[in-house]
TORMIDO-90309 format. One line per field, with one value per residue (C-alpha): residue number from 1; x, y, z. Coordinates in Angstrom, 2 decimals. Example, Ala and Ser with C-alpha at 12.3 -4.5 7.8 and 13.67 -1.06 7.14 Angstrom:
BEGIN
tivex (1	2);
px (12.30	13.67);
py (-4.50	-1.06);
pz (7.80	7.14);
END
This chain:
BEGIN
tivex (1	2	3	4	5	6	7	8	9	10	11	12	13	14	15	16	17	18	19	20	21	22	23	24	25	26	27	28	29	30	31	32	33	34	35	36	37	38	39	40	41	42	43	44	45	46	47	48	49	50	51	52	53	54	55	56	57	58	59	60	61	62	63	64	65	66	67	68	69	70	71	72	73	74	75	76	77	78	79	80	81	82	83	84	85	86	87	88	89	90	91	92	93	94	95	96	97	98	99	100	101	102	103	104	105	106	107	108	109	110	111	112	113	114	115	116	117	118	119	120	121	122	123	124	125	126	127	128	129	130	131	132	133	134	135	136	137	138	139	140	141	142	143	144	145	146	147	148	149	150	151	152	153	154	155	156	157	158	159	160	161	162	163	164	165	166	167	168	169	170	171	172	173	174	175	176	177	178	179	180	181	182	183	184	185	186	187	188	189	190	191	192	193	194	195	196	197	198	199	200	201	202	203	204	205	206	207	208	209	210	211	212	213	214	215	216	217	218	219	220	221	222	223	224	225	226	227	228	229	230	231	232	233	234	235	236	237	238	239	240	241	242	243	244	245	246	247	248	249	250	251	252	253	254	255	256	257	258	259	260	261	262	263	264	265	266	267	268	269	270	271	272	273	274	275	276	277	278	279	280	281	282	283	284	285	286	287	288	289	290	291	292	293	294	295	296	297	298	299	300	301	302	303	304	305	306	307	308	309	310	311	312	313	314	315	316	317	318	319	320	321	322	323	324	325	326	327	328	329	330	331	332	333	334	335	336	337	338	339	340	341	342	343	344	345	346	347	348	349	350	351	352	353	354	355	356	357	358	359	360	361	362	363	364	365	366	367	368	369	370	371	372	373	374	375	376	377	378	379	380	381	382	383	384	385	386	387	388	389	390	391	392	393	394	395	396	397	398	399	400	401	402	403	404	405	406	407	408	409	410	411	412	413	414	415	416	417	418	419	420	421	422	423	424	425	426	427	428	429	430	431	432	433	434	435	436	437	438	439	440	441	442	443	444	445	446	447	448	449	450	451	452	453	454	455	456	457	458	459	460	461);
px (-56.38	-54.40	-51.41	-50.86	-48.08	-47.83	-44.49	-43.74	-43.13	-40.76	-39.86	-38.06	-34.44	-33.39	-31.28	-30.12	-27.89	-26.50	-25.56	-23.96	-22.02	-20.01	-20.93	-19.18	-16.07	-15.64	-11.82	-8.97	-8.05	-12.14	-12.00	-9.01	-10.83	-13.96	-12.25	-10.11	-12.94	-15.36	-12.16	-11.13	-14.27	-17.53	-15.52	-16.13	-14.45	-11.20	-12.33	-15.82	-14.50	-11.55	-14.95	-17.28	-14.66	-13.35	-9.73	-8.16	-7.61	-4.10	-4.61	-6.71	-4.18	-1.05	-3.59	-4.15	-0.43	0.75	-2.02	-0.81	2.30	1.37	2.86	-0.44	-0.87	-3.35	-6.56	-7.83	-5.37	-5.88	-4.85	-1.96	-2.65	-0.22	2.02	0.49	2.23	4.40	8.13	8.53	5.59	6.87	9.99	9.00	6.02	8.06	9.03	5.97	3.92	6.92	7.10	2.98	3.29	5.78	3.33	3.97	1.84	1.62	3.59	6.13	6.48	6.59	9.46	11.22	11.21	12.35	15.28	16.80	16.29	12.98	10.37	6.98	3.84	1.95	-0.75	0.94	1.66	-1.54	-3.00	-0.48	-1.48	-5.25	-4.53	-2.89	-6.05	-4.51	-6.63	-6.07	-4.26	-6.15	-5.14	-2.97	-0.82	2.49	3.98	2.78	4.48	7.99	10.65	11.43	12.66	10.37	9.47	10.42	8.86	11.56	11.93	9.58	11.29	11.81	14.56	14.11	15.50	18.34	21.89	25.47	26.69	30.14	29.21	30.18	27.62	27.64	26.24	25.33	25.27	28.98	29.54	26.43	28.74	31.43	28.30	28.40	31.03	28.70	25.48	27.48	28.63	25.49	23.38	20.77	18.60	18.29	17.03	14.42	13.71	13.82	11.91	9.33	9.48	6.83	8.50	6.95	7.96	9.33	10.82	12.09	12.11	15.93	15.90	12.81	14.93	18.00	15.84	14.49	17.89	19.29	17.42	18.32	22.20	21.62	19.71	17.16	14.70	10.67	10.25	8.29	12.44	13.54	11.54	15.05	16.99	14.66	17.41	20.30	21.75	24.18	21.36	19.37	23.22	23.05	19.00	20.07	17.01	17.52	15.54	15.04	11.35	9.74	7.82	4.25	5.83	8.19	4.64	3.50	6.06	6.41	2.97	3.22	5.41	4.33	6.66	6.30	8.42	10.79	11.40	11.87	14.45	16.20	16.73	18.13	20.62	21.85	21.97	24.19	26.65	27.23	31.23	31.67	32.31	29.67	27.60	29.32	26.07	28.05	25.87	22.94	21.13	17.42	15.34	12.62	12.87	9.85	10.16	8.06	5.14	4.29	1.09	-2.67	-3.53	-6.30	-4.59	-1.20	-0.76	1.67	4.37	7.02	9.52	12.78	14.31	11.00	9.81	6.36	4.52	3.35	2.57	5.23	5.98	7.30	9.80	12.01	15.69	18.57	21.91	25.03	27.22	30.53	29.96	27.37	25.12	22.00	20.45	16.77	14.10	9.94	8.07	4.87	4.21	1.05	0.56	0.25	2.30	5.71	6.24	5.83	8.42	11.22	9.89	9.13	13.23	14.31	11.83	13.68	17.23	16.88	15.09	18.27	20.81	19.44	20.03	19.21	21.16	24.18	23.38	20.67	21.09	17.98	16.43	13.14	10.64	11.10	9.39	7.05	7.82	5.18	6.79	10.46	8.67	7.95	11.71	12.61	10.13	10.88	9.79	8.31	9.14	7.60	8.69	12.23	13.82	13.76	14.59	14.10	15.63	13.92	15.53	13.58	14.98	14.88	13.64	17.50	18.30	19.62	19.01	21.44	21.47	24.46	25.03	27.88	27.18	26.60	22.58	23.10	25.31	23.74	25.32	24.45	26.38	24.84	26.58	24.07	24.80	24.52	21.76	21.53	21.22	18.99	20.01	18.98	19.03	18.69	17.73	18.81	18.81	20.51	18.27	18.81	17.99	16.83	18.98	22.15	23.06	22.97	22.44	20.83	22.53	21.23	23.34	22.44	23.30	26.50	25.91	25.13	21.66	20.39	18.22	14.96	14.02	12.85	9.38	8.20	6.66	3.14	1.05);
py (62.61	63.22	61.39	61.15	60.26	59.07	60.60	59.43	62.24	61.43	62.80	66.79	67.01	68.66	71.65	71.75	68.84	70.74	73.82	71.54	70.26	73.78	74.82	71.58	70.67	67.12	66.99	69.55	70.61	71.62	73.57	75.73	76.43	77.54	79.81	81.57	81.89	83.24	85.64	87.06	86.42	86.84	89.93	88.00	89.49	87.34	86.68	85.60	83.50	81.31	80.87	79.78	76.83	75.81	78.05	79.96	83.57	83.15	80.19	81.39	84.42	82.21	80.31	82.97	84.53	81.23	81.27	84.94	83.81	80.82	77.86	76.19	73.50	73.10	72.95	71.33	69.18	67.76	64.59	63.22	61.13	58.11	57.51	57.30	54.53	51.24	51.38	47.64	47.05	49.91	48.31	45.12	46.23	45.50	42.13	41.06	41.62	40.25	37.13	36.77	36.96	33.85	31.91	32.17	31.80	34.17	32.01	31.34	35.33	35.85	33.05	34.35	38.01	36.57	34.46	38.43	39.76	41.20	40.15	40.28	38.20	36.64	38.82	41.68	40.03	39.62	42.95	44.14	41.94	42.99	46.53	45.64	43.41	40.18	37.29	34.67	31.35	28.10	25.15	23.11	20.04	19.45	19.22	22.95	24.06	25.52	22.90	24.20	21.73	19.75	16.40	13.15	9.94	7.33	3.95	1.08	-1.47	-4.52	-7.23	-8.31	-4.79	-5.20	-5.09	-4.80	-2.92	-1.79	2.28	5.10	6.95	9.11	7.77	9.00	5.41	4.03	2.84	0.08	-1.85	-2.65	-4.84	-6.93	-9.70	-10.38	-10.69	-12.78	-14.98	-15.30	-16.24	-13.38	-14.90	-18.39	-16.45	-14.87	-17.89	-20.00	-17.54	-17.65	-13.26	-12.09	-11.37	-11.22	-11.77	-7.99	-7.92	-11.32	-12.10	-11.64	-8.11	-6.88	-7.71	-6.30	-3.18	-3.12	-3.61	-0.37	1.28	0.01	0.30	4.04	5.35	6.41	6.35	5.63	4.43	7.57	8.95	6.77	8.83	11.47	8.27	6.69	7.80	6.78	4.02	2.83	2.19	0.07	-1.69	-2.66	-4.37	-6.14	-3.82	-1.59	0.93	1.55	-0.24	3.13	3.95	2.16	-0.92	-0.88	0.41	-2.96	-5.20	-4.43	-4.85	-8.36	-9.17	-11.27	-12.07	-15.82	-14.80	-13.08	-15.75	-18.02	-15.42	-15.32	-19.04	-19.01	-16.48	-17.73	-21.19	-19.14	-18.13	-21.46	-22.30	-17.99	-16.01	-12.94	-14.72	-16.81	-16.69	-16.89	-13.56	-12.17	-8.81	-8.80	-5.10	-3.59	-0.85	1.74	3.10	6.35	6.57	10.21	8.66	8.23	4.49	3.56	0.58	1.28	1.70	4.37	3.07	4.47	5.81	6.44	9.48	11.60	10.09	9.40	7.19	7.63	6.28	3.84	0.08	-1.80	-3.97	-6.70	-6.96	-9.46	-8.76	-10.70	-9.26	-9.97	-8.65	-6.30	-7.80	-7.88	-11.68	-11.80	-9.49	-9.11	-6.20	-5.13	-6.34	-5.89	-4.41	-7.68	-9.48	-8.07	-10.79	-14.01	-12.44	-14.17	-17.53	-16.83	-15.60	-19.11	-21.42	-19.65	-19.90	-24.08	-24.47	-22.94	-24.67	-27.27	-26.23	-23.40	-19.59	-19.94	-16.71	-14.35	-10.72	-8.39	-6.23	-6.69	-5.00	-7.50	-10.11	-10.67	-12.32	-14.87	-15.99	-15.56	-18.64	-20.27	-19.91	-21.46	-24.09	-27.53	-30.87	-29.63	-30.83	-27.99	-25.32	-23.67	-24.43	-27.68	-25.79	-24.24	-20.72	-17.43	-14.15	-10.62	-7.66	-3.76	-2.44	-1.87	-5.37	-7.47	-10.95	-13.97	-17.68	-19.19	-22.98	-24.77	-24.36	-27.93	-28.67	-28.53	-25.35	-22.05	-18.37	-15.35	-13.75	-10.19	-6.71	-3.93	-0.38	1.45	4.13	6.12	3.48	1.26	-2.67	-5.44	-9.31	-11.65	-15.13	-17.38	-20.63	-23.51	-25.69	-27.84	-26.33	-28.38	-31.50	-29.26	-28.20	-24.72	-21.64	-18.36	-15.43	-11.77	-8.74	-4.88	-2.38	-0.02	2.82	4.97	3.43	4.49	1.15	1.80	-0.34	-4.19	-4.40	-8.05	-10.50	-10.84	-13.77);
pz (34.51	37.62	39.41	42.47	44.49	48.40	49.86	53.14	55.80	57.89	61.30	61.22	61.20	64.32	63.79	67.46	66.70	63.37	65.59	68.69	66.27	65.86	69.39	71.24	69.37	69.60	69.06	70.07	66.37	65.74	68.53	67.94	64.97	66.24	68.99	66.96	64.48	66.96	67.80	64.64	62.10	64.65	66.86	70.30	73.13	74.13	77.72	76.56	73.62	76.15	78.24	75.92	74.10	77.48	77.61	80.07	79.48	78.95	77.48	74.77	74.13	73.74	71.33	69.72	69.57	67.92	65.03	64.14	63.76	61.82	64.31	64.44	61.87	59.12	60.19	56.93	54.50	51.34	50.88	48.65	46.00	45.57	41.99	38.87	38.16	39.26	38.36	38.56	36.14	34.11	33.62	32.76	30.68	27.59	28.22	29.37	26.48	24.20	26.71	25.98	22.38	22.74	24.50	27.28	31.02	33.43	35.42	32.99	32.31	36.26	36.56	33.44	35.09	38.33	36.68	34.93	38.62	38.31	40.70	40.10	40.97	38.99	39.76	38.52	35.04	34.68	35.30	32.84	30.36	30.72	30.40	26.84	25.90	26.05	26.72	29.19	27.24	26.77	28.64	27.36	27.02	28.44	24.75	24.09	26.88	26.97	27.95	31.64	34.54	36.07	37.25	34.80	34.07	35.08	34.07	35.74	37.78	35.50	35.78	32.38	31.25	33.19	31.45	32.19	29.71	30.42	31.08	33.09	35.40	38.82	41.73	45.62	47.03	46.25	49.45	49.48	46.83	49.98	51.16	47.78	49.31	52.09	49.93	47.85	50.11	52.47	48.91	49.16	46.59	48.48	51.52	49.65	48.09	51.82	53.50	50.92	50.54	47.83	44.56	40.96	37.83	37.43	40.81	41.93	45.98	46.00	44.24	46.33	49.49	48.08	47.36	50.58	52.33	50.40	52.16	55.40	54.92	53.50	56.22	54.54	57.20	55.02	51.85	50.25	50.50	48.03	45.13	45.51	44.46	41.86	39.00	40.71	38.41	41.44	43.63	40.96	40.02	43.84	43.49	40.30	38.43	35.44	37.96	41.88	42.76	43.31	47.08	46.12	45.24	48.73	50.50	49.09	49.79	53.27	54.15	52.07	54.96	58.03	61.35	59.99	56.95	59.04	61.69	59.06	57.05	60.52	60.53	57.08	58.28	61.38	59.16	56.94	59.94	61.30	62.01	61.70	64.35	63.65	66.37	68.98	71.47	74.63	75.94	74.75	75.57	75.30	74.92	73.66	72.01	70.59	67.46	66.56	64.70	63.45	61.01	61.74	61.96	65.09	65.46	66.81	70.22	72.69	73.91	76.58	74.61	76.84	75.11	75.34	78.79	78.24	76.21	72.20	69.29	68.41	67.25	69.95	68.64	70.63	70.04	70.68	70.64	70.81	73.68	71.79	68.63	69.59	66.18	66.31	65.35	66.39	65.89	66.20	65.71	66.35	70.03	70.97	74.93	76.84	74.68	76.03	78.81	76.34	73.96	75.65	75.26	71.88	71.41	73.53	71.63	68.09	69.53	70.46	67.26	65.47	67.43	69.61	72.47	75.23	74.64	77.11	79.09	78.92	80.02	80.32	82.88	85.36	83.25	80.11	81.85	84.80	87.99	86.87	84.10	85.17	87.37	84.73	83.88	87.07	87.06	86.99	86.04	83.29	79.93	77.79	79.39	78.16	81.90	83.79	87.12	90.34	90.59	92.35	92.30	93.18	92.11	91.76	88.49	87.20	87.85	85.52	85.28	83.48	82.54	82.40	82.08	83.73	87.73	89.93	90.37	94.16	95.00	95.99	94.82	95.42	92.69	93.30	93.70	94.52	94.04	97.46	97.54	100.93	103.64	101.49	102.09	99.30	99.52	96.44	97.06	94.65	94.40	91.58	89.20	86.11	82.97	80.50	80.46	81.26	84.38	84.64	87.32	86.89	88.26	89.45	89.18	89.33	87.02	87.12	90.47	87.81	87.10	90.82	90.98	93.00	96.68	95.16	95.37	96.72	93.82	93.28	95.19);
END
């Protein structure tokens, strides 16, 4: 019985490419070669030789001068083979193995190494340790391990633990105890308590806002920073707590609070600092101000943010400050956009609530408010609305405007000094109202020349 195979014939190799290959040097070196090869080995004449490789006659003979006399380089080179071995590895080969047979990782024996001043990967531990047979180690727990530094459990946040043991211990935060006097004596606890703050049975309302406040008066700027601090027995001495409230608990708790708990933990306060002199309320400054958000949330909106000149993410927050003792005593955050221009009514309907009666002067700039609502400011006759008076004043953009009680219902002043700019002329109209049931006059001034205030744009309507 016969077998037979099918071999596919495929097309001839052509011979006339083998032979161009020698006959049309593709690089400078393979031609040398096949010159002086043609010269010396095949007997070619030297004129017919230069021709046929593309020299000139003299060309060729200086070619051929310089391979007699062995300046030409090596037309074929072998190549060198690289070490046999790895002197780090070599070195450590040793310890590695000895480090293994302690039980140790390949990460362990790499850090080991690199603690005694010999670096090597991780990598490289391991291929030594294959080449000696060793198999890789089993996972396992943290209690097999070898006792290394690393990250600790600390104690949970409990009030119950607390104790004051008379004891010795280091802290970073000594200076938040020069704030204990004021806590003391503004009852931190019964502001917690009167502003109804969340709290729980761990971490009372007064401890949480302590806690919270830390933070504040150390400058440490989010709560996930706090974790650096969680074993600092000075900072949970300061919250009252055995430990610091760690950053999911603070996450928590600020979320937990709404602007209705902080309006009403304002009141406390300034209830707190009545007959002092920390707020005397003769001036006030109103601003916003936009504080930077770096996060992803779809809900917070870009705000102009004056020390990057242009507008993102941020929290636009309104502040009041009292112009004698520069302290801040009113706050909101979280303005939405078209909410900016109500926030001063919101500020006056907080300040009479607190004390009865209308803020004595009001300093704060054209773009805080509208010039529809700084009409309602000078409206009168009407009993809900903050001012019971007639007053109009337009402005450029750096203007400032004020409140101040004490002028006579009928008198007109113009109590306005403009910065000159060029040739540009400005007139303020103003005119005397009632405020309230006091008599009282608002007044318009500009900003220092350095401000360059821009040409006052007419009012809407």
């Amino acid at each position: 019985m016969y077998h037979r195979e099918i071999v596919s014939i495929g097309a001839p190799y052509s011979l006339t490419e083998c032979q161009r290959f020698f006959e049309e040097p593709a690089t400078p070196r393979q031609r040398q070669y096949e010159a002086l090869r043609a010269y010396f080995l095949e007997e070619m004449p030297s004129e017919e030789a230069a021709r046929s490789f593309g020299y000139s006659p003299g060309a060729f003979r200086v070619l051929c001068h310089a391979f007699r006399y062995g300046q030409l380089p090596d037309f074929f080179t072998t190549g060198r083979t690289g070490p046999r071995e790895q002197p780090r590895k070599s070195r450590a080969h040793e310890q590695i193995v000895a480090l293994r047979k302690r039980n140790y990782s390949v990460y362990e024996i790499s850090q080991a190494l690199k603690e005694q001043g010999t670096s090597l990967s991780a990598t490289a531990v391991r291929e030594v340790l294959a080449a000696e047979g060793f198999a890789p180690l089993p996972r396992r727990l943290d209690e097999e391990r070898p006792k290394r530094v690393g990250p600790s459990a600390e104690a949970v946040a409990n009030v119950r633990d607390f104790v004051l043991s008379p004891r010795e211990f280091t802290t970073r935060v000594g200076g938040l105890f020069l704030f204990v006097h004021d806590l003391v004596r503004l009852d931190s606890d019964a502001l917690a308590l009167g502003a109804k703050l969340p709290g729980s049975g761990m971490i009372p309302a007064g401890h949480a806002l302590r806690a919270s406040l830390a933070l504040k008066l150390w400058s440490i700027e989010r709560k996930s920073h706090v974790m650096s601090l969680v074993a600092d027995e000075g900072l949970a001495l300061f919250c009252g707590l055995n430990a610091v409230p760690k950053k999911s608990f603070l996450s928590e708790y600020s979320s937990r609070i709404t602007p209705q708990k902080v309006a009403r933990l304002l009141g406390l306060w300034h209830n707190q600092l009545t007959g002092q002199v920390l707020v005397t309320g003769e001036s006030l400054n109103l601003d916003f101000h936009s504080v930077p958000y770096f996060g992803e949330h779809p809900l917070v909106e870009s705000h102009y943010q004056s020390k990057r000149s242009r507008h993102e993410p941020s929290i636009l927050t309104f502040l009041a400050q009292d112009a004698d003792s520069q302290v801040f005593c009113y706050s909101n955050a979280d303005i939405r956009k078209g909410e900016e221009a109500e926030e001063i009514f919101r500020f006056i309907a907080f300040w009479k609530r607190q004390y009865g009666s209308l803020p004595q002067h009001l300093v704060f700039d054209s773009k805080l408010t509208t010039y529809d609502r700084l009409d309602r400011l000078d409206a009168a006759g009407s009993p809900s609305s903050p001012c019971a008076g007639a007053q109009k004043a337009f402005a450029p953009k750096s203007t400032a405007f004020g409140l101040r009680p004490g002028a006579p219902s009928n008198s007109r002043s113009a109590a306005a000094s403009t910065a000159p700019r060029a040739t540009t002329s400005r007139r303020l109209v103003h005119t005397s109202a009632t405020c309230a049931n006091s008599s009282s006059r608002i007044s318009a001034t500009t900003n220092p020349p350095s401000c360059s205030p821009t040409t006052p744009s007419p009012p809407p309507g």
